[in-house]
DRENDO-1510 file (C-alpha; in Angstrom, 1 decimal, always signed):
<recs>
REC; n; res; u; v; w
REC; 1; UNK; +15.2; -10.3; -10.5 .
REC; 2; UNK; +15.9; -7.2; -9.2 .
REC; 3; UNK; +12.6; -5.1; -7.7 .
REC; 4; UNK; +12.9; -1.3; -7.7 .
REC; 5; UNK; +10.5; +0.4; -4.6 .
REC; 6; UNK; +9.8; +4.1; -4.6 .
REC; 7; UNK; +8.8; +5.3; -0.9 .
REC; 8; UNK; +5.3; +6.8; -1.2 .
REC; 9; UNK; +5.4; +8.5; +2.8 .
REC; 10; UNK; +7.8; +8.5; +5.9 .
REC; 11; UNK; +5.5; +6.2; +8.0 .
REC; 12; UNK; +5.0; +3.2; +5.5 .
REC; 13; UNK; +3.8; +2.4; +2.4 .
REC; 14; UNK; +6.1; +1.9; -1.2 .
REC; 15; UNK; +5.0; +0.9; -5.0 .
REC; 16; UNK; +7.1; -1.9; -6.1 .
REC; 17; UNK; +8.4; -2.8; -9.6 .
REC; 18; UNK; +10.4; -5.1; -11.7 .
REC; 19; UNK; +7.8; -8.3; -10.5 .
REC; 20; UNK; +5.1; -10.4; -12.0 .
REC; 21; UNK; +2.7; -11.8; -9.4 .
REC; 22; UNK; +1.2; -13.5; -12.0 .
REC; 23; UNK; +3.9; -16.0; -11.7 .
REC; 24; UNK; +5.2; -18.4; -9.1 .
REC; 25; UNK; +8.2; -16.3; -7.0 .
REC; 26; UNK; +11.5; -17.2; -7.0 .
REC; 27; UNK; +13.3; -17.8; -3.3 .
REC; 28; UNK; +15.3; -14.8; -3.9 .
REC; 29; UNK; +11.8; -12.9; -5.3 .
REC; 30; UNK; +10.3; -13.9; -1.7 .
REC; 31; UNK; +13.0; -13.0; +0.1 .
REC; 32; UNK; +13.4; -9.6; -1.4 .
REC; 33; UNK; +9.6; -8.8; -0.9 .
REC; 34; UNK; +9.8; -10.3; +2.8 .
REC; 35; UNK; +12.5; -7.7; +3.3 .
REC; 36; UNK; +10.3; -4.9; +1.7 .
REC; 37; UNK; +7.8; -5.9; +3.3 .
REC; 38; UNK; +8.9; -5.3; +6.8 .
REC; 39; UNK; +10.7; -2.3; +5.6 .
REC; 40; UNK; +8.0; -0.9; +4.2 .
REC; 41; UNK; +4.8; -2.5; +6.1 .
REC; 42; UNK; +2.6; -2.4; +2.5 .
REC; 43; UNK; +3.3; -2.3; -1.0 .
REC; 44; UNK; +1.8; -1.4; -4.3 .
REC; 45; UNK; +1.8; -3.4; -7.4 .
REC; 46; UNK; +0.5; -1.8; -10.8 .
REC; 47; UNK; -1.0; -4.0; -13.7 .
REC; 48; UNK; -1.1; -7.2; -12.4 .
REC; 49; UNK; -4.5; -8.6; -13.6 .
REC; 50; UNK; -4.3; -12.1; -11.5 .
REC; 51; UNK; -6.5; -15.0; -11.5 .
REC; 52; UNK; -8.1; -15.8; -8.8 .
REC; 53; UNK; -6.1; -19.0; -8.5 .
REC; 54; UNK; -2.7; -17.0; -9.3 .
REC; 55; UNK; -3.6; -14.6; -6.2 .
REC; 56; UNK; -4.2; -17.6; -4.2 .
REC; 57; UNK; -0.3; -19.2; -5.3 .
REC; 58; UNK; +0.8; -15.6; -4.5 .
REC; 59; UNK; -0.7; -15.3; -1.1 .
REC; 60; UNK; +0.5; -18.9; -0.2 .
REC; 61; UNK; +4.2; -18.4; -0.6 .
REC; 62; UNK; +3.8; -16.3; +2.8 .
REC; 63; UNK; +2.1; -18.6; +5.0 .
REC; 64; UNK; -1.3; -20.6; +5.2 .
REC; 65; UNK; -4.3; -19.1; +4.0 .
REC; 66; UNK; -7.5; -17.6; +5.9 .
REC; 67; UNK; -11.0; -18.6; +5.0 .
REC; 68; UNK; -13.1; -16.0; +6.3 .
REC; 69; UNK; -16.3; -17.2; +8.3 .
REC; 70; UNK; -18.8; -14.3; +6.8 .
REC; 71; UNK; -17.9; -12.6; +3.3 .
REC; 72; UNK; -18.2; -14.8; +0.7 .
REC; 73; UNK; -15.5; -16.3; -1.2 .
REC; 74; UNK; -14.8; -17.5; -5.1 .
REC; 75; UNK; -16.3; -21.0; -5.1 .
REC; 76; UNK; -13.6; -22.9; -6.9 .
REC; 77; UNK; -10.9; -20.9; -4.5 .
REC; 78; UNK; -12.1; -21.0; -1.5 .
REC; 79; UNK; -9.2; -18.4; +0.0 .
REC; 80; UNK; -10.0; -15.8; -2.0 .
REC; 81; UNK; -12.6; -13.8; -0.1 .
REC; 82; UNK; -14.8; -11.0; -2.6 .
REC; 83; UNK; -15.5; -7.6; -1.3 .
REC; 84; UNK; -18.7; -7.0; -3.5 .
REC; 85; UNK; -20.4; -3.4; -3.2 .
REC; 86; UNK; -23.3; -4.6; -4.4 .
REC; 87; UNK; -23.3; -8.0; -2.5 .
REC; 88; UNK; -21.8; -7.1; +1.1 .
REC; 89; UNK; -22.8; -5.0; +4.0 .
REC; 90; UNK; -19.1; -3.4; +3.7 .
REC; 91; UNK; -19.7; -0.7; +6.7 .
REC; 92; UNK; -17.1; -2.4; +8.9 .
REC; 93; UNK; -14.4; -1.9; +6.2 .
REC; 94; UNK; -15.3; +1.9; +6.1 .
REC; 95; UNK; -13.7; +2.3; +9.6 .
REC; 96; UNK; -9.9; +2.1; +11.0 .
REC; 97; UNK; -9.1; -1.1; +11.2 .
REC; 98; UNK; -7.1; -4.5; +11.1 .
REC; 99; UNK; -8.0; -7.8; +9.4 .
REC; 100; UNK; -9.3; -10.6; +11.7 .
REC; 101; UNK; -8.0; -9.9; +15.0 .
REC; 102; UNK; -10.6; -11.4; +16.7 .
REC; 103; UNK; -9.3; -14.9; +15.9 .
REC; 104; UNK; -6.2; -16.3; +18.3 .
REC; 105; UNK; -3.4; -16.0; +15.9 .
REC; 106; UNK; -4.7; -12.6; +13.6 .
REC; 107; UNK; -2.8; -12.3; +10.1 .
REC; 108; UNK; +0.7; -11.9; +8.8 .
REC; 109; UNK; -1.2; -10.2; +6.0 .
REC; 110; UNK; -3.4; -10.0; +3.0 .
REC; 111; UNK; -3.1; -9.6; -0.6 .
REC; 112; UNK; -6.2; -7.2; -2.2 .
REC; 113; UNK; -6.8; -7.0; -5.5 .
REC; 114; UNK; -9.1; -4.2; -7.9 .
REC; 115; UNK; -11.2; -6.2; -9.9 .
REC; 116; UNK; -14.1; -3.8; -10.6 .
REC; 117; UNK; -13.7; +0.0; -9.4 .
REC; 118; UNK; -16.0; +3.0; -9.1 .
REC; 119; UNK; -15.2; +6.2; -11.4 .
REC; 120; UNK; -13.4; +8.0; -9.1 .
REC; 121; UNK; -13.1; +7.6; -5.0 .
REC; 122; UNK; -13.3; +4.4; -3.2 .
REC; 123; UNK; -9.6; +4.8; -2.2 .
REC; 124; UNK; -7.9; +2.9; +0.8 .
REC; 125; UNK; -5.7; +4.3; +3.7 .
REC; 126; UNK; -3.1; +2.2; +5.5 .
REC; 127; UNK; -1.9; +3.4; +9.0 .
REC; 128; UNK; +1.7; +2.7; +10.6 .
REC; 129; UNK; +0.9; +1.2; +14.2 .
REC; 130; UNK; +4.9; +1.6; +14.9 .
REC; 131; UNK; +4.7; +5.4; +13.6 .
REC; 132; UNK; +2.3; +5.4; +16.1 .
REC; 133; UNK; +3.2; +4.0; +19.0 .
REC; 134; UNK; +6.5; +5.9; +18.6 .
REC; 135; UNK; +5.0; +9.1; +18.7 .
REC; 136; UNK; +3.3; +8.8; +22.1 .
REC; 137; UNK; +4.6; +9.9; +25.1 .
REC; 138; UNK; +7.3; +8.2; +27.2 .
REC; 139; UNK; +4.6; +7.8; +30.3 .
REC; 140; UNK; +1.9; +6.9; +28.4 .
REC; 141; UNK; +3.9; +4.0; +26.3 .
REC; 142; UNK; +4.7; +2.7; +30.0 .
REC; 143; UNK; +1.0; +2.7; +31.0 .
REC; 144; UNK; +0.1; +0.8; +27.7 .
REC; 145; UNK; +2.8; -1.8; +28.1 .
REC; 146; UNK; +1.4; -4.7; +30.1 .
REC; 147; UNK; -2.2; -4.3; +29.2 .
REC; 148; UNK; -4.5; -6.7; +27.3 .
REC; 149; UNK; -7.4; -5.9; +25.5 .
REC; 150; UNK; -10.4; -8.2; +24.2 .
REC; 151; UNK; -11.7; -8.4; +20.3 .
REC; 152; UNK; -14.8; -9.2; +19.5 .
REC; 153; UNK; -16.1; -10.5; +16.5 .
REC; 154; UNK; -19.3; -9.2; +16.7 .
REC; 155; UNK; -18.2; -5.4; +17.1 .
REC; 156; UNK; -18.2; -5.4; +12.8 .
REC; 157; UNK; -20.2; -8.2; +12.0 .
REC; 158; UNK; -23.5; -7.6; +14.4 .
REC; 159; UNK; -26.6; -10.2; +14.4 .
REC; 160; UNK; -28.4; -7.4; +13.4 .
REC; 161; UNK; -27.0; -6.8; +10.1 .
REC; 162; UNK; -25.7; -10.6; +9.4 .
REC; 163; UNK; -28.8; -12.8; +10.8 .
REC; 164; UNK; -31.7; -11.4; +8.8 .
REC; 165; UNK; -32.6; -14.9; +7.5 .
REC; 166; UNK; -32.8; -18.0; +9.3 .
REC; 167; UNK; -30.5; -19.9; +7.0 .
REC; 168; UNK; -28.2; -16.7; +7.9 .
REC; 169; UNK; -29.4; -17.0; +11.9 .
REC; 170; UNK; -28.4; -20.6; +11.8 .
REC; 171; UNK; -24.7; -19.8; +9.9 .
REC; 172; UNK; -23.9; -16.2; +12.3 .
REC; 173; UNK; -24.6; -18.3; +15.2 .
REC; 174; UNK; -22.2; -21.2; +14.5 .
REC; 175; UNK; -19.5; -18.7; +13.1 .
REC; 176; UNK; -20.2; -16.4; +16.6 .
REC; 177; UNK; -19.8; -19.9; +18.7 .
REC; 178; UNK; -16.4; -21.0; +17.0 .
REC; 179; UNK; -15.0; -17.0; +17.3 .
REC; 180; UNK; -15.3; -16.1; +21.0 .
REC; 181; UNK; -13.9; -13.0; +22.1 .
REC; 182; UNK; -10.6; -13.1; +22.3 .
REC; 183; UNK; -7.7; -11.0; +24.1 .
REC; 184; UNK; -4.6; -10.1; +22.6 .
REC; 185; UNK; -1.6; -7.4; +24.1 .
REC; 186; UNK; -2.5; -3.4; +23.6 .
REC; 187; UNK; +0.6; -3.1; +22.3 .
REC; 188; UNK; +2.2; -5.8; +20.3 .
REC; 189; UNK; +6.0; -6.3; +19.3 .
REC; 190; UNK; +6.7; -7.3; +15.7 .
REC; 191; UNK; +7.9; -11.3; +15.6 .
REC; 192; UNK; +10.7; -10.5; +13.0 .
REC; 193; UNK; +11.4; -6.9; +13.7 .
REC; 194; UNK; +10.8; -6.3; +17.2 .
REC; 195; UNK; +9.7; -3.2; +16.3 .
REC; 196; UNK; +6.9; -2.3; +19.0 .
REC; 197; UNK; +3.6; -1.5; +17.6 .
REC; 198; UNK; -0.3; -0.6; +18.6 .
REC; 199; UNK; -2.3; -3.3; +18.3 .
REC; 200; UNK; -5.7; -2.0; +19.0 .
REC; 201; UNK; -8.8; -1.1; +16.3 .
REC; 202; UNK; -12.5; +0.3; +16.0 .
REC; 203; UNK; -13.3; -2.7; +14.0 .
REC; 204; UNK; -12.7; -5.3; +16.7 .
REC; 205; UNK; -11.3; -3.9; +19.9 .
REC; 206; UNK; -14.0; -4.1; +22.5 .
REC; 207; UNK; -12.3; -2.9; +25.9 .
REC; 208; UNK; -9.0; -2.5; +28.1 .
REC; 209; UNK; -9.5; -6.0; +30.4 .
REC; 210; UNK; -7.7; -4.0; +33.1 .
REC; 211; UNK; -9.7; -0.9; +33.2 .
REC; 212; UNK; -13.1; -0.1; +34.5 .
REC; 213; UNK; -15.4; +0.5; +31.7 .
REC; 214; UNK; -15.1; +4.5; +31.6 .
REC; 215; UNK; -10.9; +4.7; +31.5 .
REC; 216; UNK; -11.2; +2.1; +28.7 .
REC; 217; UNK; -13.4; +3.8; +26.6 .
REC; 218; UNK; -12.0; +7.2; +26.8 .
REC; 219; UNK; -8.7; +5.0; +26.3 .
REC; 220; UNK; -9.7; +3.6; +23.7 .
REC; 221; UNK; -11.0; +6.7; +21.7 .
REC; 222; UNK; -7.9; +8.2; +22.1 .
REC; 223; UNK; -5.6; +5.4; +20.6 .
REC; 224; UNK; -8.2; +5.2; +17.9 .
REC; 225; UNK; -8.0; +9.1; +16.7 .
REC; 226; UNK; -4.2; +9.1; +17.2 .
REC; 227; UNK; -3.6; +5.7; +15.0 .
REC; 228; UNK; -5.7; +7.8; +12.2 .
REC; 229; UNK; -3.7; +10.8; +12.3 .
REC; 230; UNK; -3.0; +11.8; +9.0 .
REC; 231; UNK; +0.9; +11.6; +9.5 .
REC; 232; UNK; +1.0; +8.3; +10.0 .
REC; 233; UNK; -1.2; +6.9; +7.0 .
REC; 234; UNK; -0.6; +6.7; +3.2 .
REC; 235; UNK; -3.6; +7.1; +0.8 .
REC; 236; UNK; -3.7; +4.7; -2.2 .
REC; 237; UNK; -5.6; +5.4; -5.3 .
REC; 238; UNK; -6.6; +2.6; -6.9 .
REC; 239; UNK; -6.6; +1.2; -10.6 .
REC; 240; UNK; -7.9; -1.8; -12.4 .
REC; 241; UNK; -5.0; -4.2; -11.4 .
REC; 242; UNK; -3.5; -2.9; -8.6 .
REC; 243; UNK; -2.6; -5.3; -6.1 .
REC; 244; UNK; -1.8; -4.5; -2.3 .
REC; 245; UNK; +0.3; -6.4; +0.1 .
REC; 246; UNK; +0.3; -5.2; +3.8 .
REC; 247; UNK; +1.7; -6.3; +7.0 .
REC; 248; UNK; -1.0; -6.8; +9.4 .
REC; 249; UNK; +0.7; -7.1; +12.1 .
REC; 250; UNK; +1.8; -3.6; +12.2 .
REC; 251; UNK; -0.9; -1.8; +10.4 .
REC; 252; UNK; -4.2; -0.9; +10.2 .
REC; 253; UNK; -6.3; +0.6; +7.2 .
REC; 254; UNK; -9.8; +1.8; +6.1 .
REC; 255; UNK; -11.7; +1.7; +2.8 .
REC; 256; UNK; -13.4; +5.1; +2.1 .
REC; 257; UNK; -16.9; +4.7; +1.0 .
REC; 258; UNK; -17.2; +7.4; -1.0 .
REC; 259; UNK; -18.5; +6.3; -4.5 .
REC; 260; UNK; -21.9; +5.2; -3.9 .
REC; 261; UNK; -24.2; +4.1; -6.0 .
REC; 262; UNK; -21.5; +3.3; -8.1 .
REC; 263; UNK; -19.8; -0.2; -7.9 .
REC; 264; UNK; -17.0; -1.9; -6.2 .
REC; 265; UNK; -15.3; -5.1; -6.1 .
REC; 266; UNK; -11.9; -6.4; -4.5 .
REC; 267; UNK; -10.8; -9.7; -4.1 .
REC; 268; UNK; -8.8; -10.3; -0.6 .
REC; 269; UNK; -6.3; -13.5; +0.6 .
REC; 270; UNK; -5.6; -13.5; +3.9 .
REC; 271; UNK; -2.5; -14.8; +5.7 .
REC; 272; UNK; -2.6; -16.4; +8.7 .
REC; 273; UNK; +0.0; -15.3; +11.4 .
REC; 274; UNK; +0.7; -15.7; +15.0 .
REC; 275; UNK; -0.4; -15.3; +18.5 .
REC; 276; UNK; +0.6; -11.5; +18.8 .
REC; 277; UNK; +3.1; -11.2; +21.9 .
</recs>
């Protein structure tokens, strides 16, 4: 096998061909999309219609899979998590942001899939975290080393929006008791690359734990609207079989809600990773 990638933007982001998900990977197939992988931080696949089961075997050959404790899943396949317009409350995807980090050891990455897609719009956006920690200042990238910040699962998934029953009371408040905050580095260097990235987000990031309330926040807006600079991202418009595969240790991305009323669905498998450093 030999995969041919075509670069789709300087920061990140390439469309990869030559592969069949669909089928299980050869050592030298994983070892050549590891590589692209980091090289590239997310790639495309077009025309790969998996099963739920064959996005699961694909997912796996990167690491142990994520169950997530809120959107639903497929029954029978447990890892694979749906992204159902007309089932979910999908606000919190709609923002900048990056999958999970309000769990101890975030993901490696995740693996999305098209499996029903609106007319036109609904298009995702994946941002560079290296890009753009590279392209701050020398003294601001000194004042950001060193700090901590905490991630909250409840910043996305509120009680307000994910308790309206009490059978749904009764689950949000186990899944809220088993995902305390958490607090991981502001900025976060890569485990195979080293390459030094910003690793905070509107979905989950709460506060600076060394700042008073008011430097955080304006802190915090700041590294939000610089991440989502449009110099940084790459735009990807999907079609029925597209897969994505993106580094999420190093990236961040939001789905544009755009097509409404009309319909959406995605199927995600999440990778788990380790405690960022």
């Amino acid at each position: 096998m030999s995969l041919k990638l075509e670069r789709l933007s300087p920061a990140l982001g390439a469309v990869v061909e030559g592969i069949d998900l669909s089928q299980p990977l050869t050592e030298q197939g994983h070892r050549e999309l590891t590589q692209a992988l980091l090289d590239h931080q997310v790639l495309f696949f077009r025309e790969q219609h998996l099963t739920p089961r064959q996005h699961r075997d694909f997912a796996a050959w990167f690491g142990d899979l994520h169950i997530h404790p809120i959107f639903p899943n497929i029954p029978e396949v447990p890892q694979v998590l749906v992204l159902d317009t007309d089932k979910n409350d999908l606000r919190d995807n709609a923002i900048w942001h990056t999958d999970v980090t309000f769990i101890e050891t975030p993901p490696l990455g995740s693996v999305l899939a098209a499996r029903e897609l609106p007319p036109y719009g609904g298009d995702t956006l994946w941002a560079s975290g290296s890009a753009a920690w590279r392209a701050l200042s020398p003294q601001l990238q000194q004042l950001l080393e060193g700090l901590t910040a905490t991630h909250d699962f409840t910043r996305s998934f509120p009680r307000s929006r994910y308790a309206k029953t009490e059978e749904a009371e009764e689950h949000y408040e186990k899944v809220r008791r088993a995902s305390p905050p958490v607090s991981h580095p502001v900025v976060r260097t890569h485990p195979v690359t080293g390459e030094k990235t910003l690793f905070v987000n509107d979905g989950f990031t709460s506060h600076i734990n060394e700042l008073p309330e008011a430097e955080s926040d304006a802190l915090l807006k700041f590294l939000f609207a610089h991440f989502a600079k449009p110099e940084f991202s790459v735009r990807w418009r999907w079609k029925l079989g597209d897969v994505a595969f993106w580094d999420n240790r190093i990236t961040q991305h939001y789905a544009v809600d755009d097509y409404r009323p009309a319909h959406r669905v995605m199927h995600r498998a999440t990778i788990l990773g380790d405690r960022p450093r």
